[in-house]
C-alpha positions in Angstrom: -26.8 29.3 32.1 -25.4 32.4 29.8 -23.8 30.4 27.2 -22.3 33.4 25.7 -20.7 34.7 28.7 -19.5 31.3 29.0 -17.8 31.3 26.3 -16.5 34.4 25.9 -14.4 34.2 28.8 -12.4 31.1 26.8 -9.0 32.5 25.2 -9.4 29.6 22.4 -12.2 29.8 19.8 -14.8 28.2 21.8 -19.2 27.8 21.3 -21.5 25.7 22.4 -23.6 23.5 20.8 -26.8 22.0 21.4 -27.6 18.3 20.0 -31.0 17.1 19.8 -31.9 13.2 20.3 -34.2 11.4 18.1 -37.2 9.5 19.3 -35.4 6.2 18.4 -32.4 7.5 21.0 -30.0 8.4 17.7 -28.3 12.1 17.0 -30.1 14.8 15.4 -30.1 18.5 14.8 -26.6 19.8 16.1 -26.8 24.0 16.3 -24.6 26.2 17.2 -26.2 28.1 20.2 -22.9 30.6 20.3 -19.2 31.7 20.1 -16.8 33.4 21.0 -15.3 36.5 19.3 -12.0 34.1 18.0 -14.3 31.7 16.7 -16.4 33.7 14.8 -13.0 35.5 13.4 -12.0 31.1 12.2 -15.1 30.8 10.7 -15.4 33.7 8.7 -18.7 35.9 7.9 -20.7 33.1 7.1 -21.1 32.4 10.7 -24.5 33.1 12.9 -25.7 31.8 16.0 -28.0 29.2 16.2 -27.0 28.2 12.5 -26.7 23.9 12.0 -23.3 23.0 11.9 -23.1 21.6 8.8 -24.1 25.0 6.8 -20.7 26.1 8.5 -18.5 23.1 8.0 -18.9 19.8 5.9 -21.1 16.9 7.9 -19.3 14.7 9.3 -20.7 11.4 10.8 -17.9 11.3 13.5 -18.0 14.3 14.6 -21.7 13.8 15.3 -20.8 10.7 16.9 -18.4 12.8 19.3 -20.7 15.6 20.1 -23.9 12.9 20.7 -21.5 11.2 23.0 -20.3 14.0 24.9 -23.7 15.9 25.5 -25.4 12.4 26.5 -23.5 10.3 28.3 -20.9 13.5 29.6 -18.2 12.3 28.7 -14.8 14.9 27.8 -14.1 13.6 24.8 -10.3 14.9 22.6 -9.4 13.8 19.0 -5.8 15.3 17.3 -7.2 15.1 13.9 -6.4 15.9 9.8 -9.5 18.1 8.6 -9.3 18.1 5.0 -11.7 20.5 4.0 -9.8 23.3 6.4 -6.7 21.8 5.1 -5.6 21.5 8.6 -5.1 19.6 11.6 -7.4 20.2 14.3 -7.1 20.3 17.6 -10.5 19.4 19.4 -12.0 19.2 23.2 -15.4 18.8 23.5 -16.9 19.1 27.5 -20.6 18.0 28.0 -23.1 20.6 30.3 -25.8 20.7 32.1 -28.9 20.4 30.5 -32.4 20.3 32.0 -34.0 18.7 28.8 -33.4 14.9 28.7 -34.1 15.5 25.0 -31.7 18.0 24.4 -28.0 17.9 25.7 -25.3 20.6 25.5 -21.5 21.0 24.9 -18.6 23.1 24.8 -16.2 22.9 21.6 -12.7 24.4 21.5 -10.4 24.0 18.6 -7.3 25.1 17.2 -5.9 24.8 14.1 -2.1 23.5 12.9 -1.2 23.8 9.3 0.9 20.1 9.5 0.7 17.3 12.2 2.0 18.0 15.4 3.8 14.8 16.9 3.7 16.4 20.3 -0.5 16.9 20.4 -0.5 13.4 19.0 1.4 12.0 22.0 -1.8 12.9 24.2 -3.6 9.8 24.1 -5.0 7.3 26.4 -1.9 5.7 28.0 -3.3 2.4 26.5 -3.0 3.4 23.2 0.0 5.4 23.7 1.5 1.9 25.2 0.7 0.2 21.8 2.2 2.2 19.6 5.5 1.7 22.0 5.3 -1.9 21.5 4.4 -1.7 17.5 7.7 0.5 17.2 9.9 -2.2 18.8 7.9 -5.2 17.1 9.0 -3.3 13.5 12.3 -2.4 14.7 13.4 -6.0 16.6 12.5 -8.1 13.5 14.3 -8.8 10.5 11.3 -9.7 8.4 8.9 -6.3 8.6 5.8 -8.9 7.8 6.0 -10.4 11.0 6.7 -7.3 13.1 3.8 -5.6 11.1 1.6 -8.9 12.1 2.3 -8.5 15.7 1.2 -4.9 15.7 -1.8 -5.6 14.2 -2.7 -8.0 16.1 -2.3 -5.8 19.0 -4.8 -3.3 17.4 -7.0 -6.3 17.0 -7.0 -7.5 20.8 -7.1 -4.2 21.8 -10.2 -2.7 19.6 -11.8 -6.3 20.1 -12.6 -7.0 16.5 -12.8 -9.8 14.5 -9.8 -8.6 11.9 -7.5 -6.2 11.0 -5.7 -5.4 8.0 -3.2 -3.3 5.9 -4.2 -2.7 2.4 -1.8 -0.7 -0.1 -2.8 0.8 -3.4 -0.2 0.8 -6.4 -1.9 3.4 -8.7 1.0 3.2 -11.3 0.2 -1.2 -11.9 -3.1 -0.8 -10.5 -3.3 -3.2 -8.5 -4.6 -3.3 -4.7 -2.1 -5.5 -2.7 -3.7 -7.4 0.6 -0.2 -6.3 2.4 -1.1 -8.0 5.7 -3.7 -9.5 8.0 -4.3 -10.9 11.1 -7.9 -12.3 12.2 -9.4 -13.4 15.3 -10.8 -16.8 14.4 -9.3 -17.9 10.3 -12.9 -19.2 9.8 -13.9 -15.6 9.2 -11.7 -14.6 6.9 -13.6 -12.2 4.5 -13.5 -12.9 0.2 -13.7 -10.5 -2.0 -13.7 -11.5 -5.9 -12.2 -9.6 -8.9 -12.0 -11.0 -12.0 -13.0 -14.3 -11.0 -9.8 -14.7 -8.6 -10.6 -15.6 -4.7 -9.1 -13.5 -2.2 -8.6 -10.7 -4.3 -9.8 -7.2 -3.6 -10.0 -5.3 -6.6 -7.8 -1.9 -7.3 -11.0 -0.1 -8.5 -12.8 -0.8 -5.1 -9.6 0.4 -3.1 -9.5 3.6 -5.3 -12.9 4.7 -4.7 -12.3 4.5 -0.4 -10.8 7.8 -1.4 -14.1 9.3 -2.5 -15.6 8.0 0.4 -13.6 9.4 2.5 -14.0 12.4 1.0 -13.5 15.7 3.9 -12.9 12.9 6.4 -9.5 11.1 7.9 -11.4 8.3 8.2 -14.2 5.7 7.4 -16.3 4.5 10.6 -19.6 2.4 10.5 -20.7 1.5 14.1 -23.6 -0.4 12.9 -24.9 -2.2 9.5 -27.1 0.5 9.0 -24.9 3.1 8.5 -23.5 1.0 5.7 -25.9 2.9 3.5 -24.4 6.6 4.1 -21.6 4.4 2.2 -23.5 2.8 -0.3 -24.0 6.0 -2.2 -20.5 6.2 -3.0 -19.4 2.2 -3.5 -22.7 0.6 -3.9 -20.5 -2.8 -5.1 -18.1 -2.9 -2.3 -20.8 -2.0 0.5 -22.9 -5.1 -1.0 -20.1 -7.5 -0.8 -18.7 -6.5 2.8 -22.1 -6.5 4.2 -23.1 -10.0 2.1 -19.9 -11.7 4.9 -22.4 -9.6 7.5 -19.7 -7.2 8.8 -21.4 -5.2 11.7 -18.8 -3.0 11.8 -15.5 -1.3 10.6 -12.7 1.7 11.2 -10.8 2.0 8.3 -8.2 4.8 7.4 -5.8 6.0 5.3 -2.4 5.6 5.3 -0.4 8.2 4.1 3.4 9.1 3.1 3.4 13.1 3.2 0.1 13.7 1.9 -0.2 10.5 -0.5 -2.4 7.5 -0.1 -0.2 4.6 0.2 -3.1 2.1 1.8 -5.4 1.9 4.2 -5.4 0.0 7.6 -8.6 -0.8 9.3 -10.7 -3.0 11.9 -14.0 -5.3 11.5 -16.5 -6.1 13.7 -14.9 -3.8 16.8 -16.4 -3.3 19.9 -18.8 -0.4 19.3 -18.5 0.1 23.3 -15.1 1.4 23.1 -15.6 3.2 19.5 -13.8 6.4 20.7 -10.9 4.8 22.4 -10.6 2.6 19.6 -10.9 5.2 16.6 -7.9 6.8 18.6 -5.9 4.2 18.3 -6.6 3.2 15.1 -5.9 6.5 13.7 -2.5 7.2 15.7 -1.5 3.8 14.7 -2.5 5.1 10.9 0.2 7.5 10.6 2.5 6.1 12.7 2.7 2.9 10.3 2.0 4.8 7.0 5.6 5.9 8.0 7.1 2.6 8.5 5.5 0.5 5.5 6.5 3.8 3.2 10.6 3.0 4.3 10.5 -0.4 4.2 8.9 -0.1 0.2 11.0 2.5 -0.5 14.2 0.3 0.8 12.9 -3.3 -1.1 12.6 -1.3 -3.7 16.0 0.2 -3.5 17.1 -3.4 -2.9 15.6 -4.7 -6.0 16.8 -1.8 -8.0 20.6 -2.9 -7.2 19.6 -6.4 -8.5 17.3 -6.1 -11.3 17.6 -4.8 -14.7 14.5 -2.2 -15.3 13.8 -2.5 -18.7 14.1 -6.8 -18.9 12.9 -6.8 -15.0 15.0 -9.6 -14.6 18.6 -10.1 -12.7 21.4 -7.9 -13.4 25.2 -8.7 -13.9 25.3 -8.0 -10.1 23.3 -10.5 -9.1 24.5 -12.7 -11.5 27.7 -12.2 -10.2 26.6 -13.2 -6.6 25.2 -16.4 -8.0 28.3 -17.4 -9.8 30.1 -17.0 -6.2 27.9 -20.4 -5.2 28.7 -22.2 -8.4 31.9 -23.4 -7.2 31.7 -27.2 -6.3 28.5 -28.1 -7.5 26.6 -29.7 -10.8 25.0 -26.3 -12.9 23.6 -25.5 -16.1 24.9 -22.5 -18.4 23.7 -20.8 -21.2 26.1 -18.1 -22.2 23.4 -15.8 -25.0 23.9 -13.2 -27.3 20.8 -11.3 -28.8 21.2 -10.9 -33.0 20.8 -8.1 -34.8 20.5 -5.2 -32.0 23.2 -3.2 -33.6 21.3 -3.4 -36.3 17.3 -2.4 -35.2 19.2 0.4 -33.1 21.2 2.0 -36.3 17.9 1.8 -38.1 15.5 2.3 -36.0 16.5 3.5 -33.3 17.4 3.0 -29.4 12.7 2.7 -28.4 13.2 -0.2 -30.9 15.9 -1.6 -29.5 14.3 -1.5 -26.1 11.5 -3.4 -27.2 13.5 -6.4 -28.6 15.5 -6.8 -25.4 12.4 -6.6 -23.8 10.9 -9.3 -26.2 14.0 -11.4 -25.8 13.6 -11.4 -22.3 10.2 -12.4 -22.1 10.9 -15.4 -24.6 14.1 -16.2 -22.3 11.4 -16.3 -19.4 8.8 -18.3 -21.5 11.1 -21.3 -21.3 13.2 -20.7 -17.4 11.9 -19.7 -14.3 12.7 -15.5 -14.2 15.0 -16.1 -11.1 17.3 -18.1 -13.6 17.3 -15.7 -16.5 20.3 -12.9 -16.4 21.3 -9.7 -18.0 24.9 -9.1 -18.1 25.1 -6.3 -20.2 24.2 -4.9 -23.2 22.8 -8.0 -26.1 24.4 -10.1 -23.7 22.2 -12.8 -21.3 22.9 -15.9 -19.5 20.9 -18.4 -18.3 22.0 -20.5 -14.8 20.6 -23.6 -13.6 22.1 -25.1 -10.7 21.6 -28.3 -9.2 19.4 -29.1 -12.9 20.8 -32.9 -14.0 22.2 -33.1 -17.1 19.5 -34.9 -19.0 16.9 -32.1 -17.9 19.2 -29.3 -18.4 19.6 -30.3 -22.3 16.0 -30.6 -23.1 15.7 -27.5 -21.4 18.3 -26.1 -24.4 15.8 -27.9 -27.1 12.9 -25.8 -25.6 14.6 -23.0 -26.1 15.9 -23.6 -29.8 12.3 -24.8 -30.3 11.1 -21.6 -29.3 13.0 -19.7 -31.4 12.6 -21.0 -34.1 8.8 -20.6 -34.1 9.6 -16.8 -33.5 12.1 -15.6 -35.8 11.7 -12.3 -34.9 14.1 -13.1 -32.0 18.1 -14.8 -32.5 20.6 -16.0 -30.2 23.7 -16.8 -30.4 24.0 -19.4 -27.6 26.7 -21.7 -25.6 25.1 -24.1 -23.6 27.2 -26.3 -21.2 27.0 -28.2 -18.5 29.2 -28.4 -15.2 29.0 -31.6 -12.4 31.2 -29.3 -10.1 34.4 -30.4 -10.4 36.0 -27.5 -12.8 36.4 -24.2 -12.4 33.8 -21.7 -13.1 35.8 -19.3 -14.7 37.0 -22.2 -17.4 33.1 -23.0 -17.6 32.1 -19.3 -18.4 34.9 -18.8 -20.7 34.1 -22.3 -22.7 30.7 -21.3 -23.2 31.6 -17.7 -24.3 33.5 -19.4 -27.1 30.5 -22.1 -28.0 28.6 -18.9 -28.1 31.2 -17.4 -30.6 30.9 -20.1 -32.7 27.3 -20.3 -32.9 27.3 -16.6 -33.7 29.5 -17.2 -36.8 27.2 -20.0 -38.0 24.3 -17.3 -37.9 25.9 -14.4 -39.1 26.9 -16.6 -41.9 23.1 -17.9 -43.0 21.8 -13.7 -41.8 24.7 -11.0 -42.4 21.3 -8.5 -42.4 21.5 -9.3 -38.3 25.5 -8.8 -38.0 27.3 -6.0 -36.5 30.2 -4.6 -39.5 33.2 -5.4 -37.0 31.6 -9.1 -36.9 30.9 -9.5 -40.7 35.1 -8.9 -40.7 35.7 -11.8 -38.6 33.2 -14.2 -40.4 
């Protein structure tokens, strides 16, 4: 066959490539027999004929994979895929030919380049997979608790890529901390631990962060086989041990991404290997279809907890507080109306960072002693403390505790009014009764230390 009148008579840049096989029946050399005029004008002057691939472009285990596959068992193969080195997405056909060497196959590659993800190239996929991200749409959009939706899908990538697990992994590089989002397996007995620190179940932020490196050109991770775990091993030696010490044979795992940031990962275990193409298609589709989804829904929780939480305490706001106090009404509580000493004071002096840093220290002792779902900030040096359905008895020696704290840390004063409600009076009359024991208590304080008092107080004394 004249390859290169074959391919010259292609519009879209266009060579074929000759793929050797190994003695043990595995991929080797891929050249570049020859092009076309457009795709010797994509890849530049450093292009010949006959030239291995990867002194062109990076080498890239997949696309080995893809080519093998093609020229061998002739099959037309198409992937819609983010090409990193290019800084591009690519747009790929590859057609097996005729070869009369059982030894050597052949194949025709066409690409074409798009600078940003093209939703309409994505939407041609198998009808299978195409089906499945229809039905992970509706599972995230008919729930009201995401997690459940998100399990569904997964679980439908799980059936359909017939692997032993599948999971969503994100990546908080401000806490640093990797967060085991959600999982579904086949069979729980398999369930995979990882250590960090000593803690079961945990996989740690620095193994997360280095999947990045290891993808490194790539949009995606694939071992078909537990040898190919050592192309890996150069890059995560630690992780690569422990996956491979629970005898994974195999995994798909990619990134998920909001614009161009790595949010996560999701990825498969123990897949069939038959269907690797198939399944790498849906895995990846599925990728940025959900990197989408789980971006929103942190993006609105965290919204949500914005409106209730106070950012520098990170405990409840007056507008949560104020939702609480609407369920008061009727039933037995506990109050503890606060006022932190002396911030006037460490503000004047030293300034508003300082100040921060003793609300922040209140806070924390305020949190030492209640649960943080209890502990309020309703403005300014003022907190409260709620405790509904607490009996009396309990509520009290809950007030010791807190005196008892105090008083071991004296680097921290409240002013406090605690009192205690068994539903039958009104919560406003309870608020405003322990506003005035709070008053009270102030007085006594400022009275022993006028170095913590405001000048308007110090008047009133």
């Amino acid at each position: 066959m004249d390859f290169q009148k074959f391919v010259d008579d292609v519009a879209l840049p266009c060579c074929v490539m000759s793929v050797q096989k190994k003695e043990d029946g595995t991929c080797g050399d891929i050249l570049i027999i020859c092009a076309n005029a457009p795709y010797k004008k994509e890849m530049g002057p450093a292009y010949h004929d006959g030239m291995i691939y990867h002194e062109l472009v990076p080498k890239d285990p997949k696309f080995e994979s893809f080519v093998f596959r093609s020229a061998f068992m002739k099959k037309r193969l198409h992937a819609y895929v983010e090409t990193k080195a290019l800084n591009a997405w690519t747009d790929q056909v590859i057609i097996p030919l005729e070869s009369d060497d059982e030894n050597v196959g052949y194949c025709q590659f066409m690409f074409e380049f798009t600078t940003e993800g093209d939703p309409t190239r994505m939407s041609d996929v198998s009808i299978a997979n195409a089906k499945a991200v229809i039905q992970a749409n509706i599972e995230l959009q008919g729930t009201d608790i995401f997690e459940e939706g998100l399990s569904k899908a997964l679980r439908d990538i799980m059936i359909m890529a017939e692997a032993n697990a599948c999971r969503v992994m994100l990546i908080d590089h401000e806490r640093k901390i990797a967060i085991n989002f959600c999982e579904v397996l086949a069979d729980s007995s398999i369930k995979l631990k990882y250590y960090s620190e000593g803690k079961d179940g945990v996989i740690s932020y620095h193994d997360v962060n280095s999947w990045e490196k290891m993808l490194g050109v790539s949009n995606s991770i694939i071992v078909k086989e537990p040898s190919e775990f050592k192309r890996l091993a150069q890059y995560n030696p630690g992780w690569v041990s422990q996956i491979t010490s629970y005898n994974v044979q195999s995994i798909i795992l990619v990134p998920l991404r909001q614009n161009r940031e790595i949010i996560g990962y999701l990825y498969v275990t123990d897949f069939n290997t038959d269907k690797y193409v198939e399944t790498k298609e849906l895995v990846e589709l599925m990728a940025f279809f959900l990197g989408t989804q789980i971006s929103n829904h942190l993006m609105m929780n965290q919204l949500e907890t914005l409106s209730k939480v106070d950012t520098l305490t990170d405990i409840y706001n007056r507008n949560e507080m104020a939702e609480m106090v609407k369920s008061l009404q009727g039933n037995s509580f506990g109050l503890i109306n606060l006022d932190l000493n002396g911030l006037k004071a460490v503000n004047d002096t030293y300034g508003h960072t300082e100040g921060d840093k003793l609300l922040v220290k209140a806070s924390n002792l305020l949190k030492s002693v209640f649960r943080k779902t209890d502990v309020y900030r309703a403005g300014g040096d003022e907190f409260m403390v709620i405790l509904p359905n607490m009996p009396e008895e309990l509520f009290y020696k809950k007030v010791e505790a807190l005196k008892s704290v105090m008083e071991k840390d004296d680097s921290v004063s409240f002013a406090m009014g605690a009192i205690f409600s068994d539903g039958t009076e009104d919560v406003h009359d309870i608020f405003v009764r322990s506003d005035e024991l709070m008053y009270e208590d102030k007085k006594r304080i400022y009275a022993k230390r006028p170095d913590l008092a405001r000048k308007k107080d110090l008047k009133q004394i």
